[in-house]
C-alpha positions as CSV (number, residue, x, y, z in Angstrom):
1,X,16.4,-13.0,-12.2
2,X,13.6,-10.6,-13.0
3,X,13.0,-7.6,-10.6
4,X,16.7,-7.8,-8.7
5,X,19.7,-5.8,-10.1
6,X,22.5,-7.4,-10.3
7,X,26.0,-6.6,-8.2
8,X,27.6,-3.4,-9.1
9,X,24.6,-1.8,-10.5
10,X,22.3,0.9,-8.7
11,X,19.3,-0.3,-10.5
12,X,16.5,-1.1,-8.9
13,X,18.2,1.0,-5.8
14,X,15.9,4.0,-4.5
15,X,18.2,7.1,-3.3
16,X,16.9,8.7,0.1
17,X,15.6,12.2,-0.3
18,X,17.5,15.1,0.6
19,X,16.8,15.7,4.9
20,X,14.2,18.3,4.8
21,X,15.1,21.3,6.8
22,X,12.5,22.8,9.3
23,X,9.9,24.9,8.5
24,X,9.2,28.4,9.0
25,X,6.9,27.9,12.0
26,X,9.8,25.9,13.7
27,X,12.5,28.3,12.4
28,X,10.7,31.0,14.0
29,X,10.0,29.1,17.3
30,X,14.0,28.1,17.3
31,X,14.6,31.5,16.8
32,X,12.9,32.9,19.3
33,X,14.1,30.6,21.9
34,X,17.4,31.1,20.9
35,X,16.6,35.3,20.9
36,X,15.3,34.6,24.8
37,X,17.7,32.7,26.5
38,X,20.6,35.0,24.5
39,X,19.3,38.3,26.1
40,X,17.3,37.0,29.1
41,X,20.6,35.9,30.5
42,X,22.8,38.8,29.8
43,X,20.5,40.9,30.6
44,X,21.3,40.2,34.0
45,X,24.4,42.4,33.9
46,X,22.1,45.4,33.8
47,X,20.3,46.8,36.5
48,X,17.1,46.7,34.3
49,X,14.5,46.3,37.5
50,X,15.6,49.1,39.3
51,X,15.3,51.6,35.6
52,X,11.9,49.9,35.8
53,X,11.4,51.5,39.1
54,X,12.4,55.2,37.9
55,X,10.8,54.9,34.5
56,X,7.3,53.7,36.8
57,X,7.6,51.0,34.4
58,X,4.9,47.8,35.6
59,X,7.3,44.8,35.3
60,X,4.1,42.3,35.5
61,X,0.4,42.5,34.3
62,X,-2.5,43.5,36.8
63,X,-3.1,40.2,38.3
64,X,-6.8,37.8,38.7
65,X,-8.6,38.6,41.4
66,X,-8.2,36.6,44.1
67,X,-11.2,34.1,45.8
68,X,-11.6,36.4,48.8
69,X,-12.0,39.2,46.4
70,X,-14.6,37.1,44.3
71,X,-16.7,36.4,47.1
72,X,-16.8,40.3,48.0
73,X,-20.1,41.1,46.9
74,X,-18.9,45.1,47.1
75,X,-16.1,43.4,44.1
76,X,-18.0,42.3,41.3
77,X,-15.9,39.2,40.3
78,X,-16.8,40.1,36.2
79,X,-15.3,43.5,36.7
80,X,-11.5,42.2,38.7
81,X,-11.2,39.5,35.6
82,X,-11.7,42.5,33.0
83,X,-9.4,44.9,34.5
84,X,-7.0,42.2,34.1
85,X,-7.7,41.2,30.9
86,X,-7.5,45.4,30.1
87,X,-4.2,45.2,32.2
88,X,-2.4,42.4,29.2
89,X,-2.9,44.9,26.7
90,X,-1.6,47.5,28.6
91,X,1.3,45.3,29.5
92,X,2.0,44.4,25.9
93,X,1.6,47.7,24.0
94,X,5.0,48.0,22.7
95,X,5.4,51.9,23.8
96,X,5.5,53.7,26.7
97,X,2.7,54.4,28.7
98,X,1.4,57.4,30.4
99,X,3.4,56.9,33.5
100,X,6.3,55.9,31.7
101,X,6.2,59.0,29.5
102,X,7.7,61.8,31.2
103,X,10.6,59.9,32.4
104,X,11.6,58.9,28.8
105,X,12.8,62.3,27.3
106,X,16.3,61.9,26.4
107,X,18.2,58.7,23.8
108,X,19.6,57.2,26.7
109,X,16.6,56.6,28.5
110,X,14.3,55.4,25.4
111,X,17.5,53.0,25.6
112,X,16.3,51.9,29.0
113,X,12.7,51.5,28.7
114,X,13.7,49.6,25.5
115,X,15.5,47.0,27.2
116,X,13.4,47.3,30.3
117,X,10.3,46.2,28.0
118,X,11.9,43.5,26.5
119,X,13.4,41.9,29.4
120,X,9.8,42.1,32.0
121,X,7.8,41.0,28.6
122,X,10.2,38.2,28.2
123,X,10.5,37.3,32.0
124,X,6.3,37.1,32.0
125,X,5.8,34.8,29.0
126,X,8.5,32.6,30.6
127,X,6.6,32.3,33.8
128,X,3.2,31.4,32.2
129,X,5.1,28.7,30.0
130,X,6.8,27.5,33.6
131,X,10.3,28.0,32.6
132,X,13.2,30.9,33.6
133,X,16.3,32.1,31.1
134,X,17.7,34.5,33.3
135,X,20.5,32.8,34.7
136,X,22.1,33.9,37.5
137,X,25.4,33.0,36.6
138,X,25.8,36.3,34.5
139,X,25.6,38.0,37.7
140,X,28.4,41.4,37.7
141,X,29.4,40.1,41.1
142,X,28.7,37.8,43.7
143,X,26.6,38.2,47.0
144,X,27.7,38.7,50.3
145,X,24.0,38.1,52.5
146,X,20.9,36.4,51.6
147,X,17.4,37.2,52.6
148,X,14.6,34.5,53.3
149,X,11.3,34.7,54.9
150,X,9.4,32.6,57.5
151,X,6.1,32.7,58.8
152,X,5.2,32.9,62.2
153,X,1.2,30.7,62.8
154,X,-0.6,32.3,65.1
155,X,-3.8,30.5,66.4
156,X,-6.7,31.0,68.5
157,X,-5.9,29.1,71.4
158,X,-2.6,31.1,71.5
159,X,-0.4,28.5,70.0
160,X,2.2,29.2,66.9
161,X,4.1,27.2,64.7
162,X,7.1,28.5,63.0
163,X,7.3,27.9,58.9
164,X,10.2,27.5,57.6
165,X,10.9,27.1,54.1
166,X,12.7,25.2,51.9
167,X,15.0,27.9,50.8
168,X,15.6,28.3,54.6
169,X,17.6,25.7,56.2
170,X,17.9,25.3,60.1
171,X,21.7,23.7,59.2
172,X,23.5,25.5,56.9
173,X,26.0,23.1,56.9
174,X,23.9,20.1,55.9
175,X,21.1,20.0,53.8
176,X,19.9,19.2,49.6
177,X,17.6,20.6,47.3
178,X,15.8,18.0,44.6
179,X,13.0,18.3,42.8
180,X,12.2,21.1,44.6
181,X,12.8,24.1,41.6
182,X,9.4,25.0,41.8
183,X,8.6,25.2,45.5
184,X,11.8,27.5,45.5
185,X,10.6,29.7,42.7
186,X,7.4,31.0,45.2
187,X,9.0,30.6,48.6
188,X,11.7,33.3,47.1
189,X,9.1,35.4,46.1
190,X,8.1,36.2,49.0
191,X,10.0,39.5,49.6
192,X,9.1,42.8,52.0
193,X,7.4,46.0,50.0
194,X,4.4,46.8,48.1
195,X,5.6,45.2,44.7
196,X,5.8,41.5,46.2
197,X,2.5,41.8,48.2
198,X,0.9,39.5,45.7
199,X,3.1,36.8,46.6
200,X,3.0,37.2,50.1
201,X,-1.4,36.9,50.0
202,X,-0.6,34.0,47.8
203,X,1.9,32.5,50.5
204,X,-0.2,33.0,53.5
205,X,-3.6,31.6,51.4
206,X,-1.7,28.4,50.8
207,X,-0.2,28.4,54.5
208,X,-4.0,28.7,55.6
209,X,-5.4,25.9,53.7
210,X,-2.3,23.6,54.4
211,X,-2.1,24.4,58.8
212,X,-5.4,25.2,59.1
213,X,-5.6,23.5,62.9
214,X,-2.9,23.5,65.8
215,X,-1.8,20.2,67.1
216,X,-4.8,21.0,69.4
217,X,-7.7,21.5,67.2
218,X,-7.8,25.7,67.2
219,X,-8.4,27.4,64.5
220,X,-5.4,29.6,62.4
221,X,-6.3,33.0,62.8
222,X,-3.1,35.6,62.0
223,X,0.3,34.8,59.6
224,X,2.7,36.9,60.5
225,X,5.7,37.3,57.3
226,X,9.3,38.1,58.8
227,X,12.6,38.3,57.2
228,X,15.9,36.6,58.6
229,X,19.6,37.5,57.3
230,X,22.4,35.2,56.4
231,X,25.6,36.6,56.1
232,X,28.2,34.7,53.6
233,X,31.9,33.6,54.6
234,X,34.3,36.7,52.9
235,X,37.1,35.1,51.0
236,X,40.1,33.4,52.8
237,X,37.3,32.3,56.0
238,X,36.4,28.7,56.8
239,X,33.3,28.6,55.1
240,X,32.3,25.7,57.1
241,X,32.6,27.3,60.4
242,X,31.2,30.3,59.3
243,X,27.9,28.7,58.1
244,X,27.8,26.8,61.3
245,X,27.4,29.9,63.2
246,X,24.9,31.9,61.1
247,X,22.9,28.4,61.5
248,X,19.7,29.9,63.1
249,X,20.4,32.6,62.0
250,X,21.8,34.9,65.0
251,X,19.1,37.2,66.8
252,X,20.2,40.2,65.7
253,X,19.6,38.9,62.2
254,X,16.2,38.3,62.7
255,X,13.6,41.1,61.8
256,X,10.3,42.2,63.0
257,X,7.4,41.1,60.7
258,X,6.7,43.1,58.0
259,X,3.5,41.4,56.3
260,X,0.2,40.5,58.4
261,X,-2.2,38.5,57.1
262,X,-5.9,37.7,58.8
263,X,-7.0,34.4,58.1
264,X,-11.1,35.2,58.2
265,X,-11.4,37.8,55.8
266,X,-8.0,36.9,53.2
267,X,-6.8,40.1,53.5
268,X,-3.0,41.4,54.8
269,X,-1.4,44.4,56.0
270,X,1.8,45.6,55.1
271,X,4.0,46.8,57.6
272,X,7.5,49.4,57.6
273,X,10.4,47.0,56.7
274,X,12.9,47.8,59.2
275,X,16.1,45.8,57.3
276,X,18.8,47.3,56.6
């Protein structure tokens, strides 16, 4: 019949086309994310924050102002949001700055502000995407305490509450973490000394709005930020029975607070970290 090929022949028959490859905007894209998670993770084997901290280096961008600060009428609000903007392009110039310059003198340490750059300019665009390649599992070795903070609610009627977090279990023994990545990401942020007192504000501003009121109707007025130590079973110990006793954890691995925030004017005030 007319218009159908007969058995045995390719006619009538269209071939498929080739599979296209990707193009360059998706080449580049792979290739970065590929670049990313590659260094991002081994850099991890390098003590690249603490040759921040000699170099002077800024591992993060000035931040926003914050609401309290907005509402400052000696602050005005145009002036915080340019400083930050003017802080990006101080971030991302790809050399070192004035404060970085006269710790880079010799090879070795352009080699450190090199991968220093990289890895805190890498580390920020992955936190405004919402995603983290540094994984832990690169490690050099493993750890032997960990540190968590809690918040101690202090109200006018003289009432507290304690916060615990998530990342802070009251039985080591028993508990699971799901869908819960994020809350983690802040509540670990929360750390003791002047280059985590942005997360600490943020803390206590969303522990104001959330416990506002006691049980009793008074009013929030001081969040006090203190550190607790858990101390991990040594090799050859029954990790069970260990945890079960650093359940709490023990008083003497409980610390004075080190961050004090007053809930009327949004402002805190950092105090000596007595840790050890």
């Amino acid at each position: 019949m007319a218009g159908c090929s007969q058995p045995g022949t390719t006619e009538g028959l269209t071939h498929n086309a080739s599979p296209q490859s990707f193009g360059w905007g998706m080449r580049l894209l792979l290739s970065l994310l590929l670049f990313d998670m590659s260094f991002r993770s081994l850099s991890t084997l390098l003590p690249w924050r603490h040759w921040a901290a000699d170099l002077e280096m800024a591992t993060m961008p000035a931040r926003l102002p914050t609401r309290a600060e907005l509402a400052d009428p000696k602050c005005p609000s145009a002036e915080g949001v340019f400083k930050a903007l003017d802080g990006l392009w101080e971030f991302g110039k790809p050399w070192p700055g004035s404060n970085e310059r006269p710790h880079v003198s010799r090879p070795a340490d352009v080699g450190r502000w090199a991968v220093c750059w990289l890895a805190s300019r890498l580390a920020f665009g992955e936190n405004v995407l919402g995603f983290n390649a540094e994984w832990r599992m690169f490690s050099p070795t493993v750890a032997r305490r960990k540190w968590v903070s809690r918040a101690r609610l202090v109200y006018a009627d003289g009432s507290e509450r304690l916060v615990r977090g998530h990342c802070d279990p009251a039985n080591l023994t028993h508990y699971s973490h799901w869908f819960e990545e994020k809350t983690l990401d802040y509540e670990l942020s929360v750390k003791e000394g002047g280059r985590y007192e942005n997360s600490a504000t943020g803390y206590c501003n969303l522990l104001r709005h959330r416990f506002r009121f006691s049980d009793a109707g008074a009013h929030l007025v001081t969040i006090d930020l203190f550190r607790v130590r858990y101390d991990l079973p040594a090799p050859g110990t029954d990790a069970r029975a260990w945890l079960a006793t650093q359940s709490g954890p023990p008083s003497t691995q409980i610390y004075s607070a080190f961050y004090t925030f007053d809930t009327e004017t949004g402002h805190g005030t950092l105090r000596p970290y007595p840790g050890d």
